[in-house]
C-alpha positions as CSV (number, residue, x, y, z in Angstrom):
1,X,39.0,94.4,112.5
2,X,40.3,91.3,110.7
3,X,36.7,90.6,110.0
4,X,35.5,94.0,109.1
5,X,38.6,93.7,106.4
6,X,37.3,90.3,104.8
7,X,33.6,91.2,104.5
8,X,34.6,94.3,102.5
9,X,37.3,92.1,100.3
10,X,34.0,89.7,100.3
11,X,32.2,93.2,99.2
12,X,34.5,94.3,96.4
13,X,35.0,91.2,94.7
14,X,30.5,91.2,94.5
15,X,30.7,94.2,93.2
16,X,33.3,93.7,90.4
17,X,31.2,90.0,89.7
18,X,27.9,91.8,89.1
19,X,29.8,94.7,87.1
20,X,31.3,92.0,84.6
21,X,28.1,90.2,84.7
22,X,26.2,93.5,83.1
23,X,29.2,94.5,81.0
24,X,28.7,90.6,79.8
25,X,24.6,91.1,79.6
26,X,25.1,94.3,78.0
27,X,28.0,93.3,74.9
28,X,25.2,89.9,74.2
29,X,22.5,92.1,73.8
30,X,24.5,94.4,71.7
31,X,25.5,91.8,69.6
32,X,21.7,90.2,69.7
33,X,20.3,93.3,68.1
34,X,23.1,93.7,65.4
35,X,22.5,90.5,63.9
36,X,18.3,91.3,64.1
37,X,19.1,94.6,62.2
38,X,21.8,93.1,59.8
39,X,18.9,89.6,59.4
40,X,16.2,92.6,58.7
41,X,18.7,94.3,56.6
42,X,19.0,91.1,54.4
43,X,15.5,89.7,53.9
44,X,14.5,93.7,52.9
45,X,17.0,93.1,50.5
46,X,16.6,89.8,49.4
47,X,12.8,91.6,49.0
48,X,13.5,93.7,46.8
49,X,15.7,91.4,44.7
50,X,12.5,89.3,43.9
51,X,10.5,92.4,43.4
52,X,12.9,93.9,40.7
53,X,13.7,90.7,39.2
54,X,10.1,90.4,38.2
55,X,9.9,94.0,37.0
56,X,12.7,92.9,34.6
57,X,11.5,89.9,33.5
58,X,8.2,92.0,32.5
59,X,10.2,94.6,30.9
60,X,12.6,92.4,29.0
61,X,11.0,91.4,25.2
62,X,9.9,88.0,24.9
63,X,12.3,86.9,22.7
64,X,15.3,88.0,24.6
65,X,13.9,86.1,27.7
66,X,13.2,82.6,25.9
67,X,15.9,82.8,23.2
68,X,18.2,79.8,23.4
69,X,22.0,79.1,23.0
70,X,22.2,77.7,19.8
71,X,25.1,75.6,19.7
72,X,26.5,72.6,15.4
73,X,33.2,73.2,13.0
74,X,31.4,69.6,12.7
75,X,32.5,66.3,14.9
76,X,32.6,64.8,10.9
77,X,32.3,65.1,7.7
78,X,29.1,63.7,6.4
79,X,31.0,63.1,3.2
80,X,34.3,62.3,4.0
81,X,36.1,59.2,3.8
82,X,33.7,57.7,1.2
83,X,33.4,53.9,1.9
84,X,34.1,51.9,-1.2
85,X,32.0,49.1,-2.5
86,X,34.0,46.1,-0.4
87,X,32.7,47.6,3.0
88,X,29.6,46.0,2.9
89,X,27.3,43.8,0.7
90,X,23.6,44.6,0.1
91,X,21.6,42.7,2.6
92,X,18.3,41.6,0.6
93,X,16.6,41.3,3.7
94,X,13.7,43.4,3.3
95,X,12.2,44.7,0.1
96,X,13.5,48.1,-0.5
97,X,10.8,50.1,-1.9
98,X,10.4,53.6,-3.2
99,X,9.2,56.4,-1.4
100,X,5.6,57.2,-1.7
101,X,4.8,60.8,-3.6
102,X,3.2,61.6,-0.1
103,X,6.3,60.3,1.5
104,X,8.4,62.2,-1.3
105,X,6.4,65.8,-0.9
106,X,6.7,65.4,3.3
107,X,10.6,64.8,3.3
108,X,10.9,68.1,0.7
109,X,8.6,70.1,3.5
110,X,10.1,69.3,6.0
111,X,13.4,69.9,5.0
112,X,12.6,73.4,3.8
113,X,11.0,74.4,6.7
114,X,14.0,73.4,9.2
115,X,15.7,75.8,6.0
116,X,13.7,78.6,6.0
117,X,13.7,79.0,10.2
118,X,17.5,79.4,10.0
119,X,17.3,83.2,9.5
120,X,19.2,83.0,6.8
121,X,19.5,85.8,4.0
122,X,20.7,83.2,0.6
123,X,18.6,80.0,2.0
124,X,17.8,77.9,-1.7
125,X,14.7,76.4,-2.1
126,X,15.1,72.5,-2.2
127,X,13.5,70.1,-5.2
128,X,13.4,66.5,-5.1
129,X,16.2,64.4,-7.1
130,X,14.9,61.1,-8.1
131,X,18.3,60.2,-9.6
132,X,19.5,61.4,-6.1
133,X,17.2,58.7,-3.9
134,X,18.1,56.4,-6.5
135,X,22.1,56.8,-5.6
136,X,20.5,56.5,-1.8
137,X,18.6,53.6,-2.3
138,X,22.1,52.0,-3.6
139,X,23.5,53.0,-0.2
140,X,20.7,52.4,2.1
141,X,20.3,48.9,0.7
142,X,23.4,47.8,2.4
143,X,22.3,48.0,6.1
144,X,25.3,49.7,7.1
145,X,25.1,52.8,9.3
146,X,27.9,54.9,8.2
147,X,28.5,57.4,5.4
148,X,29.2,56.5,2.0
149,X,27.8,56.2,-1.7
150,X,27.4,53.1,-4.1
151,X,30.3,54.2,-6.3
152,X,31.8,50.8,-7.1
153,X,31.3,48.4,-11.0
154,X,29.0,46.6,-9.7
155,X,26.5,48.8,-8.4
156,X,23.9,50.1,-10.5
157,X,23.9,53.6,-9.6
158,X,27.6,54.2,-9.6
159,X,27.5,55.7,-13.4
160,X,25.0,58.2,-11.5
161,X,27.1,59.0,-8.6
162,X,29.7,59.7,-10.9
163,X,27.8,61.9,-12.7
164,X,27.2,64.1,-9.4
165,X,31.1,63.2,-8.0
166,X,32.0,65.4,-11.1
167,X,30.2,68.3,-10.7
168,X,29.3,69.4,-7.2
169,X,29.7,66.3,-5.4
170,X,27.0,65.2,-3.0
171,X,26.0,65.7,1.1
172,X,24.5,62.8,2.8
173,X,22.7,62.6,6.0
174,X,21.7,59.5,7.6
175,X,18.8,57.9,9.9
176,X,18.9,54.9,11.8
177,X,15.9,53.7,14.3
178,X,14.6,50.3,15.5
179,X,10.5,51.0,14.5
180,X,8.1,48.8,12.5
181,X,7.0,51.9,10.5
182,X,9.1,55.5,9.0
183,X,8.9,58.3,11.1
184,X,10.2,61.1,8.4
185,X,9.0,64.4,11.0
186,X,11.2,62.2,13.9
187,X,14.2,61.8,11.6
188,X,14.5,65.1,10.3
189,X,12.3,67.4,12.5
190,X,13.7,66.0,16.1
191,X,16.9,63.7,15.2
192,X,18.7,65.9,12.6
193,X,17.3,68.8,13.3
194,X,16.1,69.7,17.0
195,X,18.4,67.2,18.3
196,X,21.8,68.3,16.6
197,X,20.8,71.8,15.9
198,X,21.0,72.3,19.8
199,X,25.2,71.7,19.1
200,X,26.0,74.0,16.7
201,X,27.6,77.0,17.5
202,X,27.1,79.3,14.6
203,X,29.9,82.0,15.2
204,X,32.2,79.4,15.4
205,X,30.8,77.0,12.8
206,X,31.8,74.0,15.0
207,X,30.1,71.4,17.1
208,X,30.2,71.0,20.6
209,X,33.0,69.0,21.7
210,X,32.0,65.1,21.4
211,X,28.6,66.1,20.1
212,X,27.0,65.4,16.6
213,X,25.5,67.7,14.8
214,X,26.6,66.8,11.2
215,X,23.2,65.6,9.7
216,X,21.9,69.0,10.7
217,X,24.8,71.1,9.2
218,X,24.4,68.9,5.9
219,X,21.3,69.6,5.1
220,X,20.8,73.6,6.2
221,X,23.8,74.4,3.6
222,X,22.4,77.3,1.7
223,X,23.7,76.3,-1.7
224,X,21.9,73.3,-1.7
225,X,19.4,72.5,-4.2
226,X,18.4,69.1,-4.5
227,X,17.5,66.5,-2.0
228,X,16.7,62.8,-3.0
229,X,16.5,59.6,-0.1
230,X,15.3,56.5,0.3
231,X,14.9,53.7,3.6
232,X,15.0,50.5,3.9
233,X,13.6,48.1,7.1
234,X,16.3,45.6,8.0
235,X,16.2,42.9,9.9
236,X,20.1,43.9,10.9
237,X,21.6,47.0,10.7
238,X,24.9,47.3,11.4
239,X,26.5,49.8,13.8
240,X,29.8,50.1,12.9
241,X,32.6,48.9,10.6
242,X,35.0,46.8,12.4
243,X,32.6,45.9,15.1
244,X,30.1,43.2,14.4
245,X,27.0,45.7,16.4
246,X,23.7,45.2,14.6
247,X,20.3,46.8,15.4
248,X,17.7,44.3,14.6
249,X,14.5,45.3,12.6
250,X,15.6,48.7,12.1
251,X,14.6,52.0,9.5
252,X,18.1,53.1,7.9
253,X,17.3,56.4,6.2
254,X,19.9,57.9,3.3
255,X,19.4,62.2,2.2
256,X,21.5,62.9,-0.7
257,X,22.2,66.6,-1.2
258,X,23.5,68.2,-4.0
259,X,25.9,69.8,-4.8
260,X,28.3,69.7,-1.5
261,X,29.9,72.7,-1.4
262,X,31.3,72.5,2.1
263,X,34.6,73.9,2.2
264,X,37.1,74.5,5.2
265,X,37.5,78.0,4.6
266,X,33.8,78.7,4.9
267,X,32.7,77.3,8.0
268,X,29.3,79.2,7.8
269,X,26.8,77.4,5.7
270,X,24.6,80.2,5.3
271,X,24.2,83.7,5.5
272,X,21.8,85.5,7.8
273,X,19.8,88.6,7.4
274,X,16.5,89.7,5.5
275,X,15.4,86.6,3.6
276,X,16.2,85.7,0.0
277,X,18.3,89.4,0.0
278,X,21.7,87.4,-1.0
279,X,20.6,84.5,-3.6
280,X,23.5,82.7,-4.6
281,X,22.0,83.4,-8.3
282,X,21.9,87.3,-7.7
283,X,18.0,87.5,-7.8
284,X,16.6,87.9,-5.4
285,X,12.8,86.0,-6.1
286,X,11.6,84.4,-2.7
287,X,9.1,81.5,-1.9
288,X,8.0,81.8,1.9
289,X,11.4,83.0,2.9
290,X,13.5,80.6,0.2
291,X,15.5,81.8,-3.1
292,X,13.4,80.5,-6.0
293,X,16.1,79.9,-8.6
294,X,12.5,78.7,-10.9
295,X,11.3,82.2,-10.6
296,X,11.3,84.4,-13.6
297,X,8.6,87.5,-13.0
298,X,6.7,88.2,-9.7
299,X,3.8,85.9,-9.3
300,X,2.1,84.7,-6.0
301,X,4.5,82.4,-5.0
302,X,7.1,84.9,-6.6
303,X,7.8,87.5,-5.0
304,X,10.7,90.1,-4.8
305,X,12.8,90.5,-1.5
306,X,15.2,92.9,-3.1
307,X,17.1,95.2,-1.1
308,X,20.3,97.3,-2.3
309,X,22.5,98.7,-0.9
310,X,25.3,101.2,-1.6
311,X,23.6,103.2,-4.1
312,X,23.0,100.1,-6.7
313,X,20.1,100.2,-9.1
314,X,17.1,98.0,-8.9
315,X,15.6,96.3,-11.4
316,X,11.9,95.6,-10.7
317,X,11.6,92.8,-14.2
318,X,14.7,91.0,-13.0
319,X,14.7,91.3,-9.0
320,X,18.3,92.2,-9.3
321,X,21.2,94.9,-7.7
322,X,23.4,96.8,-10.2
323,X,25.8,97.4,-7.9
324,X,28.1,100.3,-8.6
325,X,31.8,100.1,-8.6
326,X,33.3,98.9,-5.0
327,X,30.8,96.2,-4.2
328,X,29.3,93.0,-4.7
329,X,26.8,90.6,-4.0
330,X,23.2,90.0,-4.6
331,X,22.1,93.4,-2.1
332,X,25.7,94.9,-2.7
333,X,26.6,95.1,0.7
334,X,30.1,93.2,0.3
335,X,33.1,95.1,-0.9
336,X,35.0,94.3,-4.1
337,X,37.8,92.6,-3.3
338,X,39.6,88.8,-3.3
339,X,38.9,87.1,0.3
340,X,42.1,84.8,0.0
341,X,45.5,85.2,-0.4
342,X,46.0,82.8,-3.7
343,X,44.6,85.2,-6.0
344,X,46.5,86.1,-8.9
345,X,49.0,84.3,-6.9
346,X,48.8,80.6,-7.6
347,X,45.1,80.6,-8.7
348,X,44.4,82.4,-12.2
349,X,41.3,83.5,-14.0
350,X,40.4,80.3,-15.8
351,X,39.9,78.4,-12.5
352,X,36.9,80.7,-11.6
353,X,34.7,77.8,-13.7
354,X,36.5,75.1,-12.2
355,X,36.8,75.6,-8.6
356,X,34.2,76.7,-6.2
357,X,36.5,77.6,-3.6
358,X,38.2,80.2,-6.0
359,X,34.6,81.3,-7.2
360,X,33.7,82.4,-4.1
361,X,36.9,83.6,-2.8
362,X,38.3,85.6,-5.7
363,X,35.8,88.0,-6.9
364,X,38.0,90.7,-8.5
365,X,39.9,88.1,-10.0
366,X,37.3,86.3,-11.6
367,X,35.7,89.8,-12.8
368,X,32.5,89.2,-11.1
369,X,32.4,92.8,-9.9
370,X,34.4,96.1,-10.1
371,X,37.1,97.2,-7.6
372,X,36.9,100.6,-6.2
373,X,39.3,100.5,-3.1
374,X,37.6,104.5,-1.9
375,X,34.0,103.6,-2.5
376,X,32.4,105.1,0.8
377,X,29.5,103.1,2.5
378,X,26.1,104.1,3.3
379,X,26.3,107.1,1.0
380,X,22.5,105.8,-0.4
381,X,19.9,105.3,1.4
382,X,18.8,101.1,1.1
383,X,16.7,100.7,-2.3
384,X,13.7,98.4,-1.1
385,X,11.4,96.2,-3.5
386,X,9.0,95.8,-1.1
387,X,8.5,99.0,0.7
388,X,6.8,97.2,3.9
389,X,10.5,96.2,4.4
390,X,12.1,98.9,4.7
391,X,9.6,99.1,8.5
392,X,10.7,95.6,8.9
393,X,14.2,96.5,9.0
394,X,13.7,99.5,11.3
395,X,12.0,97.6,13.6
396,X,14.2,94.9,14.1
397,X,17.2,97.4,14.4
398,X,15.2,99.1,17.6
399,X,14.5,95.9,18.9
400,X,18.3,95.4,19.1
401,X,18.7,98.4,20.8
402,X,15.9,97.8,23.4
403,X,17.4,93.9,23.9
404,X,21.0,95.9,24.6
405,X,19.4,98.9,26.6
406,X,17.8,96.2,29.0
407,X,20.8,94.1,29.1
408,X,22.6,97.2,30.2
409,X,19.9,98.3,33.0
410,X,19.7,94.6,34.4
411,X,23.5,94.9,34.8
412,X,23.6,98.3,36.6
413,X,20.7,97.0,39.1
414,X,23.0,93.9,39.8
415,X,25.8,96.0,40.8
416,X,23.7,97.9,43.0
417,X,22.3,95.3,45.0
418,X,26.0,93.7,45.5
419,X,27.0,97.2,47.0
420,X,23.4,97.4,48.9
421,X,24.3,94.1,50.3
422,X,28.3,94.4,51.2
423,X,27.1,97.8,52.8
424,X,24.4,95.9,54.9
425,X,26.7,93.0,56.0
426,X,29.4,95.5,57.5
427,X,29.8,96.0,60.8
């Protein structure tokens, strides 16, 4: 009896062992064939995130998917705190000698092409200055890499820098490279301009933080109209001021611009849009996507980029925007109206001539257009010069509006593969 009793304790506890054991067998191989769903679930997903991708990229315009991120207010002021005569002696080391007229014509192209790629809407044309590579021969003479101008009685040129220091002022950009020979492309192409360009920020009109990008903003200001420079080989170049650095058998390039018109409270130093529509002169006569300030009648390399706005007049024989009462500008587009808060309040009419920070800022003041605080915008259709414009225009407005309606579709599929995916991974 006692043993009947322990062989069906014996039996019981077998039973309840080989029970567990499935239950066991049975919860692994549930959870074995959740994970194989929820893996499957995954790489079909992760499938057809590669496969739209792609679609995308097809869809999107070429320009929206290799447009960069521009980004030169700058780290310096290629004009500020002028160095005076006493912080550095010409180093007759080398011969300094004048820039070839090949050397001369390549430095003018090349600057206004990196000019005329800016998009920009009142981009000047830019002439060579010899007086101005005279002034940077004075400078570049020195062997000193830093910013300044031969201003002091014993130089030579000061009498000319003065002449400039009183009415404009002058820009400066500078070069500095240990090579036997002048690279001008690699100084203003790739250092000044590829190099730096990559740092500016336009929206903001700053650099990156601890980035240069000063050399580029000095010589893309739209106002400018004049370019002059000059190098010199040295057989030391110094680095610094108050450090005794040298490069040894090194170029040291000097650009003089003029005039310098940077001032604080326009950061921008040019304005974009249509080419030549906004000429600083009001005419609007263009030169492969430059204001030609030479340009007095259409010719080949005169042509009219005129566009007005707001119901203004064209005049063919002038290239020019009679803008009607409320607006300004050389497409009279801008309202009539002082920009800063000195008007008639400090600064008076007869410092319109005198000051280019209150001829730009204070264009009722100075009488320069005629105020109409009710005109009404858009009431005109846009006057064109050039009627192949006007499809320019509308095609660069739909293009917009296909960059955004793509940006908006590629943001919706996003958001739908996150909840495709959260869905997927729940248990």
């Amino acid at each position: 009896m006692i043993l009947q009793n322990k062989q069906r304790m014996e039996f019981s506890t077998l039973l309840k062992f080989k029970k567990n054991s499935t239950n066991s067998s049975v919860v692994k191989l549930k959870s074995l064939l959740l994970f194989r769903t929820q893996e499957h679930a995954v790489m079909e997903v992760m499938k057809t995130v590669v496969v739209i991708v792609l679609v995308v990229m097809v869809m999107l315009p070429k320009d929206a998917v290799t447009a960069s991120h521009l980004s030169p207010t700058m780290t310096s002021n290629p004009t500020s705190n002028i160095t005076r005569p006493t912080a550095g002696r010409r180093r007759h080391t080398r011969a300094l000698k004048p820039m070839t007229a090949k050397e001369i014509r390549q430095a003018v192209s090349l600057h206004n092409k990196m000019r005329r790629n800016e998009g920009s809407s009142d981009m000047q044309m830019l002439e060579w200055d010899e007086n101005l590579a005279k002034i940077a021969a004075g400078w570049a003479d020195r062997c000193i890499y830093w910013h300044g101008q031969p201003n002091g009685e014993s130089d030579p040129e000061s009498e000319l820098y003065k002449q400039y220091e009183s009415n404009g002022g002058i820009r400066q950009s500078l070069y500095a490279k240990v090579a036997e020979k002048i690279s001008l492309s690699h100084a203003i192409e790739v250092s000044w301009g590829e190099n730096e360009r990559r740092h500016y920020n336009y929206k903001t009109g700053k650099c990156t933080r601890g980035k240069q990008c000063s050399h580029y903003v000095a010589m893309i200001y739209s106002n400018l109209r004049h370019v002059g420079c000059a190098y010199k080989r040295c057989a030391e170049l110094k680095k610094e001021k108050d450090k005794p650095d040298v490069w040894k058998n090194a170029i040291n390039l000097v650009c003089n611009y003029h005039p310098d018109a940077a001032i604080d409270e326009f950061p921008r130093p040019f304005l974009k849009g249509p080419p030549c529509t906004q000429c600083e002169n009001g005419a609007s006569w263009c030169t492969d996507k430059l204001c030609n300030r030479a340009c007095t009648a259409a010719s080949d390399d005169c042509v009219c980029a005129a566009q007005c706005h707001n119901c203004a007049k064209l005049d063919l024989k002038t290239c020019r925007c009679s803008c009607v009462a409320g607006w300004r500008g050389a497409d009279c587009s801008r309202r009539c109206e002082d920009t800063h808060k000195t008007c008639n309040k400090g600064w008076h009419k007869y410092s319109c001539k005198k000051s280019l920070l209150v001829n730009r800022s204070c264009h009722a003041m100075c009488g320069y257009c005629t105020v109409d605080k009710s005109a009404a915008e858009g009431l005109c259709p846009i006057v064109y010069a050039n009627p192949a414009d006007a499809n320019t225009t509308n095609v660069s407005s739909e293009q917009t509006l296909r960059n955004n309606q793509h940006a908006v579709l590629v943001l919706v599929i996003m958001i739908a593969l996150a909840v495709s995916i959260c869905k997927c991974l729940a248990p």
